[in-house]
C-alpha positions in Angstrom: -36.1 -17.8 -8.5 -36.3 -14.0 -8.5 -35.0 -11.7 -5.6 -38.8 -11.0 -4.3 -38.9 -14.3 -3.3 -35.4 -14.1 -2.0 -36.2 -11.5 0.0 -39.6 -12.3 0.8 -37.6 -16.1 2.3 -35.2 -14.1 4.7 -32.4 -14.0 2.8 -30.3 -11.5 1.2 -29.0 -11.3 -1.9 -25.1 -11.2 -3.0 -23.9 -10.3 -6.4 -20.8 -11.8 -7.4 -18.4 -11.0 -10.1 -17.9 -14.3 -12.3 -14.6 -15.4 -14.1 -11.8 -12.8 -14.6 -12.4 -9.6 -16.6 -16.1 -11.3 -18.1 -17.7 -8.5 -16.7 -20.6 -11.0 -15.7 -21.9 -11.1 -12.4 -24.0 -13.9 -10.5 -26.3 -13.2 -8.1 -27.2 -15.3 -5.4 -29.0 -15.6 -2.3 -27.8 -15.6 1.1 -29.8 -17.0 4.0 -33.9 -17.8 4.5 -35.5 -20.5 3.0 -33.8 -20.1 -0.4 -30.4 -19.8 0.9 -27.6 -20.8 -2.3 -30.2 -20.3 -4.7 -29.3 -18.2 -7.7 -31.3 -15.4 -8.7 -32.2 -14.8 -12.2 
């Protein structure tokens, strides 16, 4: 799913940093109708 459709669902989106030191992060929404879903 892509943050529009996060957004456009009620949620929010939270980026999280993944691992130690990876310098990857996850992204994820919070809340709405898509709520756990990751973004990519």
């Amino acid at each position: 799913m892509t943050a529009l459709e996060c957004v456009r669902g009620g949620g929010m989106i939270i980026v999280a940093a993944e691992g130690q030191g990876t310098g990857a992060f996850t992204k994820r929404c919070q809340g709405g109708t898509h709520d756990g879903e990751t973004i990519v």
